[in-house]
C-alpha positions as CSV (number, residue, x, y, z in Angstrom):
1,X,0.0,0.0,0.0
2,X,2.7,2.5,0.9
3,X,5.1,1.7,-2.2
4,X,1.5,2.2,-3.8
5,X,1.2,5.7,-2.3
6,X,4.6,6.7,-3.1
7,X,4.7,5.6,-6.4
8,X,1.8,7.4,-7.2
9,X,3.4,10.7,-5.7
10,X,6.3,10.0,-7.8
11,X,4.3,9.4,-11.1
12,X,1.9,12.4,-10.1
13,X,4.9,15.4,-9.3
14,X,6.8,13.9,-12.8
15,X,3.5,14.9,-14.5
16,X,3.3,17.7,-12.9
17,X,6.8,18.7,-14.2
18,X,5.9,17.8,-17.6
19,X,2.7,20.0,-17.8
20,X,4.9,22.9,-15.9
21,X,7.3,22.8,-18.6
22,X,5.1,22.7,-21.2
23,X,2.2,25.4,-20.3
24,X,3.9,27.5,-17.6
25,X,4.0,31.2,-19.1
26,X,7.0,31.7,-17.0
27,X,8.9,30.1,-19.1
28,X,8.5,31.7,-22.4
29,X,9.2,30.7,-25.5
30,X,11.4,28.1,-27.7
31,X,13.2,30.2,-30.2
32,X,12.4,29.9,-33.9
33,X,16.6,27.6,-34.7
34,X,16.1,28.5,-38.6
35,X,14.8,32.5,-37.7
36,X,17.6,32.6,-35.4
37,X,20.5,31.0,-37.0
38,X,19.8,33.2,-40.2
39,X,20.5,36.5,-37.5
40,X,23.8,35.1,-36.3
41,X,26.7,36.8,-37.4
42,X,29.6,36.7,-34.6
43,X,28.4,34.3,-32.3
44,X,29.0,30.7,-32.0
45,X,25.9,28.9,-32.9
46,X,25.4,25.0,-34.2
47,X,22.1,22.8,-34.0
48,X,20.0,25.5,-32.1
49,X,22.4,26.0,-29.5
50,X,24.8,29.1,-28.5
51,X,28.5,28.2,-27.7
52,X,30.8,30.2,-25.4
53,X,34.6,31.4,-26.9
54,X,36.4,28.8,-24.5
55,X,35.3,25.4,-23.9
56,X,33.3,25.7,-21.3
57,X,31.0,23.1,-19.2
58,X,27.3,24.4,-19.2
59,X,25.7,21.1,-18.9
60,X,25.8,19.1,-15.7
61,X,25.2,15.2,-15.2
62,X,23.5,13.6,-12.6
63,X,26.9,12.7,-10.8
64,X,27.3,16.6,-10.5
65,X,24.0,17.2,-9.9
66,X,24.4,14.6,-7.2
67,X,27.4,16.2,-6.2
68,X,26.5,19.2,-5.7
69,X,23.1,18.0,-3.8
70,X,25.4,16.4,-0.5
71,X,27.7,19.3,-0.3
72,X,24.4,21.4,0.1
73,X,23.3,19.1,3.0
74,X,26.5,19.2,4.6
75,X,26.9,22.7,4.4
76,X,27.4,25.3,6.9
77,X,28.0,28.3,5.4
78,X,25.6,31.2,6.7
79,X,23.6,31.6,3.5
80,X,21.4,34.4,4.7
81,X,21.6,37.3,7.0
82,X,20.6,36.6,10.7
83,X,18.3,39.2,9.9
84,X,16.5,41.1,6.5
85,X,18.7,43.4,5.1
86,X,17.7,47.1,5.3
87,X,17.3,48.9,1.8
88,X,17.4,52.7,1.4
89,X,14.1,54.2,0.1
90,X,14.0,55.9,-3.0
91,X,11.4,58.9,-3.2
92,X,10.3,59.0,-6.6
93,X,10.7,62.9,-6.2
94,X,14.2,62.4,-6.6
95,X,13.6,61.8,-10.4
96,X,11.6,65.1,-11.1
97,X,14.2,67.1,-12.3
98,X,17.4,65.8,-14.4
99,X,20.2,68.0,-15.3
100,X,22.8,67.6,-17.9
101,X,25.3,66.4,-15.8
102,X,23.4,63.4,-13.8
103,X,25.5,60.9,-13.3
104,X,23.9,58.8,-11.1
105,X,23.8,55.0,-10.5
106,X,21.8,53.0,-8.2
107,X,22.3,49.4,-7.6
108,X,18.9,48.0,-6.9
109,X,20.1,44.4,-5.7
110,X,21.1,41.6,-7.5
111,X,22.0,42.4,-11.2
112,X,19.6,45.1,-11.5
113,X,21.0,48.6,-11.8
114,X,19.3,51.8,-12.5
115,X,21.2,54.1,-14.2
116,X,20.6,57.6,-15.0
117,X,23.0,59.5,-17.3
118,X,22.9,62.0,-20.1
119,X,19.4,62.8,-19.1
120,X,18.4,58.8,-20.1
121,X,17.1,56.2,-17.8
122,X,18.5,52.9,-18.2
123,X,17.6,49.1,-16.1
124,X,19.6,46.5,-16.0
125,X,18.4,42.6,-15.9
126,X,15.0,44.0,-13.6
127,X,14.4,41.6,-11.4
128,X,11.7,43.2,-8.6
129,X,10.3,39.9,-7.5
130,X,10.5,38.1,-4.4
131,X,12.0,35.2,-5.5
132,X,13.7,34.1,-8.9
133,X,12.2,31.2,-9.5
134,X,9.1,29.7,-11.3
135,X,7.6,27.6,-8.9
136,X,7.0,29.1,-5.3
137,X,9.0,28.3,-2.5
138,X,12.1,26.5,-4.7
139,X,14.6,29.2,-4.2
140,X,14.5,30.9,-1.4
141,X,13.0,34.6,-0.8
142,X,15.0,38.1,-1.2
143,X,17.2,39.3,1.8
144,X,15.6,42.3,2.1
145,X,11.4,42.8,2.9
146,X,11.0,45.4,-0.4
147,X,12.8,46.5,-2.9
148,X,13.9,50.5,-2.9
149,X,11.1,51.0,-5.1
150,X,8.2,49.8,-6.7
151,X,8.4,49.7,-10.5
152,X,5.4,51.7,-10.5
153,X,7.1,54.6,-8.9
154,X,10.3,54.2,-11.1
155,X,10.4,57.4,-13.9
156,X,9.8,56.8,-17.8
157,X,12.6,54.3,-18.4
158,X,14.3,54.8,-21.9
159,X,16.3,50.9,-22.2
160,X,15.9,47.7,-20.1
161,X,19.1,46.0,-21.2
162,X,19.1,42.4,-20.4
163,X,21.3,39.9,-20.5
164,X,20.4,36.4,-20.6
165,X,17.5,34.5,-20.0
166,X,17.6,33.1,-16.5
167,X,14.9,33.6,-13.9
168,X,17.4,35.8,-11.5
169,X,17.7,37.9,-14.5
170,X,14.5,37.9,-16.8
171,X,11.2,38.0,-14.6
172,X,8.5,38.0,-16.3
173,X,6.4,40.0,-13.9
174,X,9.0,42.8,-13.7
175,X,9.1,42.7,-17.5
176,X,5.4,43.3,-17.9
177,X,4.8,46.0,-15.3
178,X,8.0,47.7,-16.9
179,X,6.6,47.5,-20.4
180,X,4.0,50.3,-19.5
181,X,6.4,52.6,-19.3
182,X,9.6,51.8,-21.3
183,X,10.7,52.6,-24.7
184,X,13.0,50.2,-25.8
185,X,14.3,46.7,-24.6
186,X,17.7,45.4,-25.7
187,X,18.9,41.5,-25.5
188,X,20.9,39.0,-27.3
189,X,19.7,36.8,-29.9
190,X,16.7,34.8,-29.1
191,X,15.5,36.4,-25.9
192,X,13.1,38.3,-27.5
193,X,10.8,35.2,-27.9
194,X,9.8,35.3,-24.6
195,X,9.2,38.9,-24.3
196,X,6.7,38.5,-27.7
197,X,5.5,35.6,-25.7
198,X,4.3,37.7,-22.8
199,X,2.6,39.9,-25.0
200,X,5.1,42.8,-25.6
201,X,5.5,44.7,-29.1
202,X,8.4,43.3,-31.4
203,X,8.7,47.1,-32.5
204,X,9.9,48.0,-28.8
205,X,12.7,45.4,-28.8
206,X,16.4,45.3,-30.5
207,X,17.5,41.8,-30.4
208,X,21.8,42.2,-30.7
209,X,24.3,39.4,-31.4
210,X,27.9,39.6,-30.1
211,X,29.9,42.0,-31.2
212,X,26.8,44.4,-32.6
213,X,25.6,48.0,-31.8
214,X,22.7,49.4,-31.9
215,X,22.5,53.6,-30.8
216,X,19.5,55.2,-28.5
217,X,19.7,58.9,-29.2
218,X,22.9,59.8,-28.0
219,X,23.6,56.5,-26.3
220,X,25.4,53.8,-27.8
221,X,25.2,49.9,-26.9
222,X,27.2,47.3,-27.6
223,X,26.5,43.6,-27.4
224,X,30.0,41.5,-26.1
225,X,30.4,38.1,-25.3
226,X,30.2,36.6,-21.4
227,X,31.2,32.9,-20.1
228,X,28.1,31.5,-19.5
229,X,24.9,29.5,-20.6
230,X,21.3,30.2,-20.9
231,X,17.7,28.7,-20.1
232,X,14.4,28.2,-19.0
233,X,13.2,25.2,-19.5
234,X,14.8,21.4,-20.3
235,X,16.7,22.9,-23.2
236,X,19.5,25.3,-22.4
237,X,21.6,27.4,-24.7
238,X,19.1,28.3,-27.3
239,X,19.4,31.8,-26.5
240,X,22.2,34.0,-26.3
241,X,23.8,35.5,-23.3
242,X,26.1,38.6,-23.1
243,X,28.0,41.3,-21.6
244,X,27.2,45.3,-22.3
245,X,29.2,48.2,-23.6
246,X,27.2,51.7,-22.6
247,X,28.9,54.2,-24.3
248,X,27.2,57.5,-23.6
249,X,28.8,61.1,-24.3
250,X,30.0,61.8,-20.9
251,X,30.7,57.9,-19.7
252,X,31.6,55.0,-20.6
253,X,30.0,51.7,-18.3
254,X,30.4,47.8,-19.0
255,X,27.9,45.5,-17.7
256,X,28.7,41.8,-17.1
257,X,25.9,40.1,-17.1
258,X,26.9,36.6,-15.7
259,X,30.2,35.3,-16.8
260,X,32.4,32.6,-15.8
261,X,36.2,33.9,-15.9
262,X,38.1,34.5,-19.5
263,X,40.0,35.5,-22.6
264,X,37.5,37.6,-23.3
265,X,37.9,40.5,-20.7
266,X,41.0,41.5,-21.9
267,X,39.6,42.1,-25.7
268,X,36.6,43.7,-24.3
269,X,39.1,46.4,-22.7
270,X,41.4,46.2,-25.4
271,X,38.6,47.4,-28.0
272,X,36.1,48.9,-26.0
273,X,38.1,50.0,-22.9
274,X,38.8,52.0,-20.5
275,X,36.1,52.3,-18.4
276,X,34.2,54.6,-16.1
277,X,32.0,52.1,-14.0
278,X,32.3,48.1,-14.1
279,X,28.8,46.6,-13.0
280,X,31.0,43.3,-12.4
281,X,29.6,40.2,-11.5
282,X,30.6,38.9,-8.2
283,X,28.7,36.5,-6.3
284,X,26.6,32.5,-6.8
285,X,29.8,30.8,-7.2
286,X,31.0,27.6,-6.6
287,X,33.9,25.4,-7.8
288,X,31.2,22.8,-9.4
289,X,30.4,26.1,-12.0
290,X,34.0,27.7,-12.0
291,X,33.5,28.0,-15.8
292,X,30.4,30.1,-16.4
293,X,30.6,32.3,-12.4
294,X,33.4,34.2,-11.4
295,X,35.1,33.7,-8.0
296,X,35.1,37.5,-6.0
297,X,38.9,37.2,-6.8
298,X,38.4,36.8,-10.6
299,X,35.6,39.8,-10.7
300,X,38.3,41.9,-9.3
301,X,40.7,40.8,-12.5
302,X,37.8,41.4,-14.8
303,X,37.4,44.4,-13.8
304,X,41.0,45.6,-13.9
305,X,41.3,43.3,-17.6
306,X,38.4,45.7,-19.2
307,X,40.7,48.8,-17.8
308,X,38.0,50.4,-15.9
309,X,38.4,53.0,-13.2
310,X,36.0,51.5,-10.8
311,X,34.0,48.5,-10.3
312,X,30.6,47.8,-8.4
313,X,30.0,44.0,-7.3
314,X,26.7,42.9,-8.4
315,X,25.0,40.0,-8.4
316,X,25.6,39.4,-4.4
317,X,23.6,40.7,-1.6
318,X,20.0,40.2,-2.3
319,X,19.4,35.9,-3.4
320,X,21.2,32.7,-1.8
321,X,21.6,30.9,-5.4
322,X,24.8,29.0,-4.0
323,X,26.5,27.1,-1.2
324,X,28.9,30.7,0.2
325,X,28.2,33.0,3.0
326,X,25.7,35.6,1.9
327,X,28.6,38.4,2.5
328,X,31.5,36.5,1.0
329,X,31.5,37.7,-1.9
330,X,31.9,41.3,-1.0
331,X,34.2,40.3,1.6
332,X,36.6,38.2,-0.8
333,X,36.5,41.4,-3.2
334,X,37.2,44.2,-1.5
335,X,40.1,42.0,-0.1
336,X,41.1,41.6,-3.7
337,X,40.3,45.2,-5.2
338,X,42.6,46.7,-2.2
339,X,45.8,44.3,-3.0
340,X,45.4,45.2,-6.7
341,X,44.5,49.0,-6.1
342,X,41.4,48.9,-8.0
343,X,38.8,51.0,-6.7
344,X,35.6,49.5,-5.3
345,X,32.5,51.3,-4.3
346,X,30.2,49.0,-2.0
347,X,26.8,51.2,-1.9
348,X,23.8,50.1,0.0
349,X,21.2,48.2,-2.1
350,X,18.9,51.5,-2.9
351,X,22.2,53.7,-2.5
352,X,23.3,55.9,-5.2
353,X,27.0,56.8,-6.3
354,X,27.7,59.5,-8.5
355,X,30.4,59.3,-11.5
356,X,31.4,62.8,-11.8
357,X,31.7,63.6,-7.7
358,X,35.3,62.0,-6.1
359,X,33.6,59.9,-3.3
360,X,31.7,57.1,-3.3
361,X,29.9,54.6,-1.2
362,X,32.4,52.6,0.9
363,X,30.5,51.6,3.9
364,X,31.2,47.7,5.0
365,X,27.2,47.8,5.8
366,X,27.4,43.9,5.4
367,X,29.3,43.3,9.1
368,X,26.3,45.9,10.7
């Protein structure tokens, strides 16, 4: 009777998973291979699936899986803070008037970013949700109570610039309450299937591969390669995931994305660099994914291969995705940036630094 039971709880959560997978508008679409094979120019691309520059291991087998499944039982790293993290507030009076010379950036946790520069808003990977996952409850819920602001409050926002496809990076709900008041949204190749899939205008989207530009008024973006993988579903790499060059008239800022260490940092710099802000990566690694998420020490070599003049860790403070201590990351960098003289700015999620002012956040609010 009880194998009975429990097979039938196998059989019925396996269904389950199949009709998820299948109907769940979370996870978007399956690009069209032939529409997006005839749009790639620089990337690496056979059989429907995107390849990274290096050889790099995206695909994990059940002995990793495994793997990786006991260390996280036997592990006693401090994944989240004893208690929630306190955001600062934005007051969306802040954005009522905008001056030539704005140069302000706000890290709004995880990879998302607002930026605000050459009288343009721009949003990086906007993730407002509580969790990024599909299904409620699998991973767990944000550090913090709120974000600094609700997307309803945020000002007319000229680009959403994402990335790749992943749940931490490409929410669906943020994505929809955003449409009603951006412009234009900017991805890699393939990405845009799930946006048309949740119902937004083709004619507000430019869809980049590697190595292409595409200019917003006075702003110019750049699609570059990243060290990583991409996916929502059972299939993975059958969209494309990147890096961003922002080129504006008065800075110049790269955005990661996610990216395991490589070659490609240094050509990034060499043709695109120096820079005036890194938004860098740093944080949901593990030596199981060494190839496709940076170790904190590795972020801080990024960001010094790209030649920039100052890096913000991102993608750290705001999700327990791996098996580290919630404040490692920052910990492990800043150890890093001040060996290697980079500069580091370490801003409160909600806190905003300013390019063209000398000082910058450097508070270590993460041992409050």
């Amino acid at each position: 009777m009880i194998a009975s039971i429990t097979g039938g709880l196998i059989l019925f959560t396996a269904l389950s998973g199949v009709v998820f997978v299948n109907f769940s508008p979370e996870l978007g679409a399956k690009p069209n291979i032939k529409q997006t094979e005839n749009k790639v120019k620089t990337s690496l691309y056979k059989d429907g699936k995107f390849f990274n520059q290096e050889l790099t291991k995206t695909s994990f087998s059940l002995k990793d899986t495994w793997g990786f499944l006991k260390k996280k039982f036997s592990n006693k790293a401090i994944l989240t803070p004893d208690q929630p993290i306190e955001v600062i507030r934005l007051d969306e009076g802040m954005f009522s008037q905008k001056s030539d010379n704005l140069q302000r950036i706000t890290w709004l946790g995880h990879s998302t970013v607002l930026i605000e520069i050459d009288r343009k808003t721009i949003i990086t990977d906007p993730m407002f949700s509580a969790s990024p996952s599909p299904v409620p409850g699998m991973v767990g819920k944000r550090f913090a109570e709120n974000m600094p602001i609700e997307i309803k409050d945020l000002p007319k926002v000229d680009i959403v610039l994402l990335s790749h496809d992943h749940y931490d990076h490409l929410d669906r709900k943020s994505i929809h309450e955003l449409d009603k008041k951006t412009t234009k949204f900017i991805m890699p190749l393939g990405v845009d299937a799930h946006l048309i899939k949740w119902g937004i205008d083709p004619n507000k989207m430019e869809v980049l591969d590697w190595s292409q530009s595409v200019k917003f008024d006075n702003i110019n973006f750049t699609c570059t390669p990243s060290q990583h993988f991409s996916g929502r579903g059972l299939k993975s790499c059958n969209t494309l995931w990147c890096s961003w060059v922002i080129d504006t008239p008065s800075a110049k800022l790269f955005f990661s994305g996610d990216s395991g260490y490589g070659s490609h940092f240094k050509k990034i710099g060499e043709q695109y660099g120096p820079f005036d802000l890194a938004l860098m990566e740093c944080g949901q690694y593990d030596e199981s994914f060494a190839d496709i998420h940076m170790m904190p020490e590795q972020s801080v070599q990024a960001s010094i291969d790209i030649k920039t003049k100052l890096m913000l860790p991102i993608h750290w403070g705001a999700f327990a995705l791996s098996l580290h201590d919630w404040n490692e990351p920052i910990i492990r960098a800043k150890k890093q940036a001040h060996s290697l003289d980079l500069k580091l700015t370490t801003p409160r999620i909600g806190e905003s630094l300013y390019l063209n002012t000398p000082d910058v956040p450097n508070e270590t609010w993460w041992r409050n």
